[in-house]
Backbone as a printed PyTorch tensor [residue, N CA C, xyz], in Angstrom:
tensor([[[ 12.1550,  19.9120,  29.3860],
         [ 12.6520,  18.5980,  29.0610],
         [ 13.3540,  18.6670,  27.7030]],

        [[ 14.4740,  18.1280,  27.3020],
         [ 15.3640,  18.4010,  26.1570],
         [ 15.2400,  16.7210,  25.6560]],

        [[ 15.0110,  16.8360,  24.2250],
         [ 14.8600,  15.6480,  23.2280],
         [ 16.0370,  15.6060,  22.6790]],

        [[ 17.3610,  15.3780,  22.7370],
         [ 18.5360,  15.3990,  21.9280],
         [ 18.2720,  15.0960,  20.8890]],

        [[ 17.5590,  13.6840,  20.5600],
         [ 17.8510,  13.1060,  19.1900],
         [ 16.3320,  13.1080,  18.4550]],

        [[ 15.5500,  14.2070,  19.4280],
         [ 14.0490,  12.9720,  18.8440],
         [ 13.5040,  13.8100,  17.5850]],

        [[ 13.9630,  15.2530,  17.4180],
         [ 13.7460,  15.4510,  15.8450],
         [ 14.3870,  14.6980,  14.3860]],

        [[ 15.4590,  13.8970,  14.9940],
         [ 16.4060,  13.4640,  14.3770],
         [ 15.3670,  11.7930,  13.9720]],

        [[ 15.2940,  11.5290,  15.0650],
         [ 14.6160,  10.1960,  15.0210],
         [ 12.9400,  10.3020,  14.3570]],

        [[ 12.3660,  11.0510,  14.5760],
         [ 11.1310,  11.8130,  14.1710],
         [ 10.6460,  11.9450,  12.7560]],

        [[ 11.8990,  12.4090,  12.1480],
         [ 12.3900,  13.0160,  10.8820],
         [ 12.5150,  11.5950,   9.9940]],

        [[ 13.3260,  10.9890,  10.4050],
         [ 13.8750,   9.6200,   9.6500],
         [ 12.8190,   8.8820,   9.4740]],

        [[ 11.8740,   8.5500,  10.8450],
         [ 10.8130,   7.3880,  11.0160],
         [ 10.0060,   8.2650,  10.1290]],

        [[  9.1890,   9.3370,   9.9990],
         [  8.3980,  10.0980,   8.7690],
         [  8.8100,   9.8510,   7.5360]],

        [[ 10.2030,   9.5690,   7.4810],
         [ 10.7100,   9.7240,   5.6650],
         [ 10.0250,   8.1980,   5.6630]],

        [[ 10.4030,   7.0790,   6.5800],
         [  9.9840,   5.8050,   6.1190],
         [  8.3720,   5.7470,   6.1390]],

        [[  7.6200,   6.4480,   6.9330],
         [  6.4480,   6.5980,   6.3900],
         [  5.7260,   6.9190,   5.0790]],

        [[  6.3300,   8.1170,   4.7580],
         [  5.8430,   8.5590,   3.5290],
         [  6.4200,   7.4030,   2.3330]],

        [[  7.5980,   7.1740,   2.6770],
         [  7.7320,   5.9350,   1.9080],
         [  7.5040,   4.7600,   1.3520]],

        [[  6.7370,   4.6090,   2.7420],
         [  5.8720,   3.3240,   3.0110],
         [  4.3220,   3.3660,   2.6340]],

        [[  3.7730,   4.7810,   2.1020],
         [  2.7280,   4.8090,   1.7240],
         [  2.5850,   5.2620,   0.5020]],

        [[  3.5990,   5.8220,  -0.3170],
         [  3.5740,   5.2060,  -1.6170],
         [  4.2200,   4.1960,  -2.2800]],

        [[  4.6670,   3.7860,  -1.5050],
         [  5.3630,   2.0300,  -2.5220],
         [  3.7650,   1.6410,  -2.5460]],

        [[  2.8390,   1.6540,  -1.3570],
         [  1.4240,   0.7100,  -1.3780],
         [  0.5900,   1.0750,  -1.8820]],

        [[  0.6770,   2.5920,  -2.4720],
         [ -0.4300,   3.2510,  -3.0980],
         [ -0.4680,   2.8460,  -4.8740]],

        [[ -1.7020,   2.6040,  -5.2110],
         [ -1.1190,   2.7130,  -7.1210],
         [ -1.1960,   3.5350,  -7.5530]],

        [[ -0.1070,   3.5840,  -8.6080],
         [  0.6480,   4.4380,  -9.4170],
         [  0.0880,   5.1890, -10.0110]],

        [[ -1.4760,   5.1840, -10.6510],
         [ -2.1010,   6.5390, -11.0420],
         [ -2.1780,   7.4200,  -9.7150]],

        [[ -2.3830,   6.9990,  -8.7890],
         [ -3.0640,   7.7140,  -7.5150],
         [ -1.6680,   8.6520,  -6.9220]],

        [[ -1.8310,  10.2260,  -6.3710],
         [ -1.2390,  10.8380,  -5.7570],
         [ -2.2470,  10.9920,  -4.7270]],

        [[ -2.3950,  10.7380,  -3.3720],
         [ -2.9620,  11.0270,  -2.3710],
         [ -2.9320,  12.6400,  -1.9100]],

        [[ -1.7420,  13.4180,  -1.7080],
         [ -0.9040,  14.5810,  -1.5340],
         [ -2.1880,  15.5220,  -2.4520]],

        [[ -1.8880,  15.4630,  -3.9300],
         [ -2.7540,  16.1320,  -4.9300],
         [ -4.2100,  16.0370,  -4.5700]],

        [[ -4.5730,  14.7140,  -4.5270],
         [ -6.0070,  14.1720,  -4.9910],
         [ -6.3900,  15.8900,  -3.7170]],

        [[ -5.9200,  14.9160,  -2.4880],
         [ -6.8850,  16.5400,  -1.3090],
         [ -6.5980,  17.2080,  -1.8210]],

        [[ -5.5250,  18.1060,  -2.2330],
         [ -5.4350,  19.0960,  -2.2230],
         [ -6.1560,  19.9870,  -3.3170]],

        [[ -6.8200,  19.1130,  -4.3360],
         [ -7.5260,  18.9320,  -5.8310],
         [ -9.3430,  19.2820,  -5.2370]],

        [[ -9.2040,  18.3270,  -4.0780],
         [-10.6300,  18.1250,  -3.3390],
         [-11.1280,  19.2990,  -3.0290]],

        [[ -9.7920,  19.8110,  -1.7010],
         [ -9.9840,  20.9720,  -0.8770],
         [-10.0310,  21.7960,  -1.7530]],

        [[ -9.7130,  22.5290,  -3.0050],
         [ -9.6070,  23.3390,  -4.0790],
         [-11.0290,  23.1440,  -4.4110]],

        [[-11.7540,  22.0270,  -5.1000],
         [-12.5650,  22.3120,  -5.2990],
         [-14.1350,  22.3500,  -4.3810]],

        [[-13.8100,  22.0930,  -3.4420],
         [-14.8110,  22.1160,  -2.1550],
         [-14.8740,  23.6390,  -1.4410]],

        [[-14.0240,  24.0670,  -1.8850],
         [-14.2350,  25.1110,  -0.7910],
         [-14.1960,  26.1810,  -1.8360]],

        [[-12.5970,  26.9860,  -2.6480],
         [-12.6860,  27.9430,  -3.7100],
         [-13.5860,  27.9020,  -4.8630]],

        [[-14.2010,  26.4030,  -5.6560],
         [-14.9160,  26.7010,  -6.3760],
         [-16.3040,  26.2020,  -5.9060]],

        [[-16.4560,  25.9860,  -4.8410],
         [-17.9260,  25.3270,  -4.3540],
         [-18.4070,  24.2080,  -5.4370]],

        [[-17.4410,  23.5770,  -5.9370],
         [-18.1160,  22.3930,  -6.5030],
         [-18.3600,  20.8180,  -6.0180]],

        [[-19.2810,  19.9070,  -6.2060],
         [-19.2570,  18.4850,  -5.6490],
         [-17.7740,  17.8290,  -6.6560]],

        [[-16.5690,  17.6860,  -5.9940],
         [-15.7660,  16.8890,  -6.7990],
         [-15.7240,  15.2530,  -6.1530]],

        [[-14.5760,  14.3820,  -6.5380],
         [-14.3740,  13.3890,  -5.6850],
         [-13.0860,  13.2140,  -5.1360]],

        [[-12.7810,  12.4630,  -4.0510],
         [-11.5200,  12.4900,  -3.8240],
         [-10.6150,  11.8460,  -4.2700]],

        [[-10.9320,  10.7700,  -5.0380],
         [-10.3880,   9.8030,  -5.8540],
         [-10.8180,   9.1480,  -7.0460]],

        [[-10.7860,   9.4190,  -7.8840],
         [-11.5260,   8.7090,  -9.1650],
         [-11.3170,   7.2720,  -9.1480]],

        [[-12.3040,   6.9990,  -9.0560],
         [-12.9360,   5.5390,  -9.8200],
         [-12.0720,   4.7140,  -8.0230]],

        [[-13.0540,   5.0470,  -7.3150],
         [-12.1570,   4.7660,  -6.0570],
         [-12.6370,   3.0680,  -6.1230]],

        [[-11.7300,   2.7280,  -5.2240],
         [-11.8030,   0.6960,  -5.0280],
         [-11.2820,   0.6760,  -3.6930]],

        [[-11.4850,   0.1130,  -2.8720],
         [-10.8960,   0.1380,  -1.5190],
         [-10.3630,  -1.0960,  -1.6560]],

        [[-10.2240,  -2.2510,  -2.3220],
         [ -8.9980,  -3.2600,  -2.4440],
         [ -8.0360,  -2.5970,  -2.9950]],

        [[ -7.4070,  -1.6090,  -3.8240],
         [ -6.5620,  -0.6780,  -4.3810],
         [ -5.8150,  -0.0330,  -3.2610]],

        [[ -6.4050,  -0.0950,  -1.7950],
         [ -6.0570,   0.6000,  -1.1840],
         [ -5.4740,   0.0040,   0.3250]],

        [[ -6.4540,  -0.9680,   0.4480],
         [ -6.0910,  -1.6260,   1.8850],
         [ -4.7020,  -1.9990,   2.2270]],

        [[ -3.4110,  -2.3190,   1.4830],
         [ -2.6360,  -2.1860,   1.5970],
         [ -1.9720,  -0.7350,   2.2090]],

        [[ -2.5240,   0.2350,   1.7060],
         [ -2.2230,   1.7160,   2.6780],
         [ -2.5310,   1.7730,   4.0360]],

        [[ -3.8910,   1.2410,   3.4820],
         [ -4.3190,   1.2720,   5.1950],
         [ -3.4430,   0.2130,   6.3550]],

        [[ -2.8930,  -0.6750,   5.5160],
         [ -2.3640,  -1.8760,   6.7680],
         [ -1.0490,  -0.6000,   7.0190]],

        [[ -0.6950,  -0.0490,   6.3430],
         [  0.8720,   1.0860,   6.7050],
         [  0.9130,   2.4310,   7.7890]],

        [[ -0.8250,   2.5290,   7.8990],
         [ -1.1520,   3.9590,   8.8030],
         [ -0.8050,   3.6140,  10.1480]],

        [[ -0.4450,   2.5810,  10.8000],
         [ -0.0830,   2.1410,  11.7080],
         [  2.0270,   2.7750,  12.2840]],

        [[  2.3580,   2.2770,  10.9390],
         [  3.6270,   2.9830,  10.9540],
         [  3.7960,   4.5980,  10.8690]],

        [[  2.8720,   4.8840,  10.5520],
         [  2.3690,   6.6190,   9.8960],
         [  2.1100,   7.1650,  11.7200]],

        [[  1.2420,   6.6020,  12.0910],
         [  0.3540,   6.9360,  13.7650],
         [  1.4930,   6.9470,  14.5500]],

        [[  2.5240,   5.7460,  14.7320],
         [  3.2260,   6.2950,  15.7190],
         [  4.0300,   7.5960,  15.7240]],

        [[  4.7350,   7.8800,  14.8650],
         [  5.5870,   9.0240,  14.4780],
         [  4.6000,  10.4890,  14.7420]],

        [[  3.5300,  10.2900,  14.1420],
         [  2.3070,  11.3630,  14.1160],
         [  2.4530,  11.6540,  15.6440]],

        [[  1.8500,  10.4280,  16.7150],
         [  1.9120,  10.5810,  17.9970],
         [  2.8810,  10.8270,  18.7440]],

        [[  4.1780,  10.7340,  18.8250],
         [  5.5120,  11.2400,  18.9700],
         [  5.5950,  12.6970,  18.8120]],

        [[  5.3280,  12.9090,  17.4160],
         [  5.5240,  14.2400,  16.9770],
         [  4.7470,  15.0980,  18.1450]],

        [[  3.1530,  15.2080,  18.7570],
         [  2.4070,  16.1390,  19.0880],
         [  3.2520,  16.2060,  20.9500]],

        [[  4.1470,  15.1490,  21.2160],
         [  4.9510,  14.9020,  22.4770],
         [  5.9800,  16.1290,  22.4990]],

        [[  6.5890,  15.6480,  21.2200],
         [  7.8820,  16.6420,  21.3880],
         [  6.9480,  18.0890,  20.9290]],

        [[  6.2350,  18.5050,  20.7710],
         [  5.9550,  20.3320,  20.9620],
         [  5.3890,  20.3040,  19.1510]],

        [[  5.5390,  22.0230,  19.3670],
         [  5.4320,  22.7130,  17.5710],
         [  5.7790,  22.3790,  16.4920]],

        [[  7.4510,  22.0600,  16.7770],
         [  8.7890,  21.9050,  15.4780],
         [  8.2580,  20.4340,  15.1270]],

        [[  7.7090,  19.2310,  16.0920],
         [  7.9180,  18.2680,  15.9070],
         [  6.8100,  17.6980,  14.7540]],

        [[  5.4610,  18.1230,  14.9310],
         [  4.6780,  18.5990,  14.0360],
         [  5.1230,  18.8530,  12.3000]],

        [[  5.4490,  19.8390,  12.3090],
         [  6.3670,  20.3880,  11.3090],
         [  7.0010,  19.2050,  10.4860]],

        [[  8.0740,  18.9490,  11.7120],
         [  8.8820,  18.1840,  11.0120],
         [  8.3200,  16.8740,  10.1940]],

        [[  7.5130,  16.0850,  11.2020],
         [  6.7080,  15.1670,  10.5770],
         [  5.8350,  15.3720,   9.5040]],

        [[  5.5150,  16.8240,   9.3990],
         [  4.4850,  16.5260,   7.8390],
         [  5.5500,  16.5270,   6.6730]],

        [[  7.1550,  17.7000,   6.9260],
         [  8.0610,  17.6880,   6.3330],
         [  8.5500,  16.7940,   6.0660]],

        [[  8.9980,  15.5170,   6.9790],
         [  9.2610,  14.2040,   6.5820],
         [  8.3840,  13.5720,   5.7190]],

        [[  6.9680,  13.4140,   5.7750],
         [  6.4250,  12.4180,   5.4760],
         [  6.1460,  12.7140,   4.0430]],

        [[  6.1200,  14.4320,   3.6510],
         [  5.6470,  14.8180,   2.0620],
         [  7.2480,  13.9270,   1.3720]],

        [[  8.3960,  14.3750,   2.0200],
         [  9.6380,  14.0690,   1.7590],
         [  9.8300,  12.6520,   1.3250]],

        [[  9.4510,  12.0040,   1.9540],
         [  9.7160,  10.1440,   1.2440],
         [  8.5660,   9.9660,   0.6050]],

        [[  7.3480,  10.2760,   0.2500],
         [  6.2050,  10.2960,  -0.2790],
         [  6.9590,  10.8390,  -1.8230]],

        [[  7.4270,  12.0650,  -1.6360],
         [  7.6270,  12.6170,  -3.4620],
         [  8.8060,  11.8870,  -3.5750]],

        [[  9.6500,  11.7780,  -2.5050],
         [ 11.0110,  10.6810,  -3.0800],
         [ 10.6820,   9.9540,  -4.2690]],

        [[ 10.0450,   8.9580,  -3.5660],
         [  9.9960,   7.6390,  -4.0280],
         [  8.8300,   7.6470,  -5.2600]],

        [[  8.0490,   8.4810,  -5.2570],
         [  7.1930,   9.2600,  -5.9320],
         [  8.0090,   9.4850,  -7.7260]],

        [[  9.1810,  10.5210,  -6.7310],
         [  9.8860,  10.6350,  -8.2090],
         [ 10.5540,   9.6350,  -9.1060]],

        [[ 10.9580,   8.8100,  -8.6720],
         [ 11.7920,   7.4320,  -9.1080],
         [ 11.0400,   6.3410,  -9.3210]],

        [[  9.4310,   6.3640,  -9.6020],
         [  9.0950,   5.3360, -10.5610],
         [  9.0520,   5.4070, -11.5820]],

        [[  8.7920,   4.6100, -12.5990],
         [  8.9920,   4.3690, -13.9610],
         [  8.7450,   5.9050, -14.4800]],

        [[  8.0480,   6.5770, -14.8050],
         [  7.7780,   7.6140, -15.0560],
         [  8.5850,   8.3320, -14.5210]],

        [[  9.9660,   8.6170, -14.6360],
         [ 10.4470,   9.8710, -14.1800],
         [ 10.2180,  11.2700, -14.3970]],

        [[ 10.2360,  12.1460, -13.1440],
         [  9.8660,  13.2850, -13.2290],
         [ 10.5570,  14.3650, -12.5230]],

        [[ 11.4140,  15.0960, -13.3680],
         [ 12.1610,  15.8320, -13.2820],
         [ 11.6790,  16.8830, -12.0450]],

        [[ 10.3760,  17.5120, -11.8890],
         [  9.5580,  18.4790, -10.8820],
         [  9.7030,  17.9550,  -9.9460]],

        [[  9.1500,  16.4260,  -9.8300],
         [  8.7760,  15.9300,  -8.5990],
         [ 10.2740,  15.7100,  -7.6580]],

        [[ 11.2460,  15.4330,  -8.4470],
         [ 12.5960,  15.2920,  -7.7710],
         [ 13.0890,  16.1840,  -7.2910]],

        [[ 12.9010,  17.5330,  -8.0590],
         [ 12.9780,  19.0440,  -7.5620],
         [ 12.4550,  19.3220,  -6.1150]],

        [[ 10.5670,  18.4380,  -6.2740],
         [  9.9310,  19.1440,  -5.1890],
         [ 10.4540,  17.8750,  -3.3870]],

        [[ 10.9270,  16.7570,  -4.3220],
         [ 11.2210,  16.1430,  -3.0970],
         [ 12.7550,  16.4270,  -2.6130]],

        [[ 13.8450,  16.9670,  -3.5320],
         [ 15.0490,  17.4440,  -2.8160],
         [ 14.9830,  19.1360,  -2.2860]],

        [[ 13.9670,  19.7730,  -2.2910],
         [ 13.9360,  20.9400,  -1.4910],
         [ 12.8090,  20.4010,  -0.3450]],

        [[ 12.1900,  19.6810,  -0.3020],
         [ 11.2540,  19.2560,   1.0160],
         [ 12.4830,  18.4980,   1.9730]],

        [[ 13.4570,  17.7700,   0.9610],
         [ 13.9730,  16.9950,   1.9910],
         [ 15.3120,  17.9690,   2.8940]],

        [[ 15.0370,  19.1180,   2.0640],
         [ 16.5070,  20.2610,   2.2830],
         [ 15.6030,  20.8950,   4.0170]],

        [[ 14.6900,  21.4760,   3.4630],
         [ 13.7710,  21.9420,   4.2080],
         [ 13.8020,  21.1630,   5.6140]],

        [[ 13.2620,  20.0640,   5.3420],
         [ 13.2390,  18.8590,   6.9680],
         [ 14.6260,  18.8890,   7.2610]],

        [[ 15.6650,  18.6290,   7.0430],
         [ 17.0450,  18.8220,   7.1160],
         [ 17.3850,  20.1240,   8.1660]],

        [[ 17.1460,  21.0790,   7.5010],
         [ 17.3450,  22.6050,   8.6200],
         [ 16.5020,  22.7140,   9.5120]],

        [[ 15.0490,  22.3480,   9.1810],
         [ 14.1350,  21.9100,  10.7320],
         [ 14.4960,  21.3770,  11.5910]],

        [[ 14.9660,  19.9770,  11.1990],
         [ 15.5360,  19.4700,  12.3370],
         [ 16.4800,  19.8000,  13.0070]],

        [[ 17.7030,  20.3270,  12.0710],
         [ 18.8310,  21.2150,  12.6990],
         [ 18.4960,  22.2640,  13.7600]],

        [[ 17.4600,  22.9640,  12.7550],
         [ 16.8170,  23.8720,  13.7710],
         [ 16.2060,  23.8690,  15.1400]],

        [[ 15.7560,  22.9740,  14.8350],
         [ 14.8080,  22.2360,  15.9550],
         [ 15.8310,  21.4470,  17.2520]],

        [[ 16.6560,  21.0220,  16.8450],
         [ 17.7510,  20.3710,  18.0760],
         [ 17.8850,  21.5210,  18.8010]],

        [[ 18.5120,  22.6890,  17.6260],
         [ 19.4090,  24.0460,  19.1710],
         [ 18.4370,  24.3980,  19.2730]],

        [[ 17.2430,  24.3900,  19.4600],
         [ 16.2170,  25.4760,  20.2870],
         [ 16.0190,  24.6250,  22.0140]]])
């Protein structure tokens, strides 16, 4: 079965995800880091860390009303195969550090790390059409 457009469409609806879940997230908070801070210290240094400091779940429920937009694309993705996968975590880190980079705090890295993620999803998807 051939998807003409659906890495294309896949790709885009992920960027507005990741997008959509940090406009709602606050601004101390990186979600992306915090796990990856967690998983670092849960597993390589065997220590009890947390996943979020000084967590509040009113801080947050606004994210949660957005996982809805996040789920469909997710569920799409595991339809179209391997690449589609891919592409969607590629999309979603992609509008996540976007928009990430361009708040008040500008940050020269983070713009770095979101125009090679977004280069990256770009040739995936390319990639991903001719196969």
């Amino acid at each position: 079965m051939k998807y003409a457009y659906a890495f294309t469409k896949l790709y885009v609806a992920s960027i507005v995800g990741g997008f959509c879940m940090r406009y709602t997230i606050p601004t101390e908070a990186d979600i992306i880091g915090s796990v990856l801070g967690f998983l670092y210290g849960t597993i390589v240094l065997q220590t009890q860390t947390a996943l979020v400091e000084n967590f509040n779940l009113n801080d947050y429920l606004l994210a949660l009303m957005v996982l809805p937009i996040i789920i469909g694309p997710l569920i799409y993705s595991f339809v179209i195969g391997r690449w589609g996968l891919f592409t969607f975590i590629v999309g979603f880190v992609a509008g996540y550090y976007t928009l990430f980079a361009f708040r008040p705090e500008f940050s020269l890295p983070l713009l770095m790390v979101a125009t090679g993620v977004l280069l990256v999803g770009s040739l995936t998807t390319i990639y991903a059409r001719t196969r």
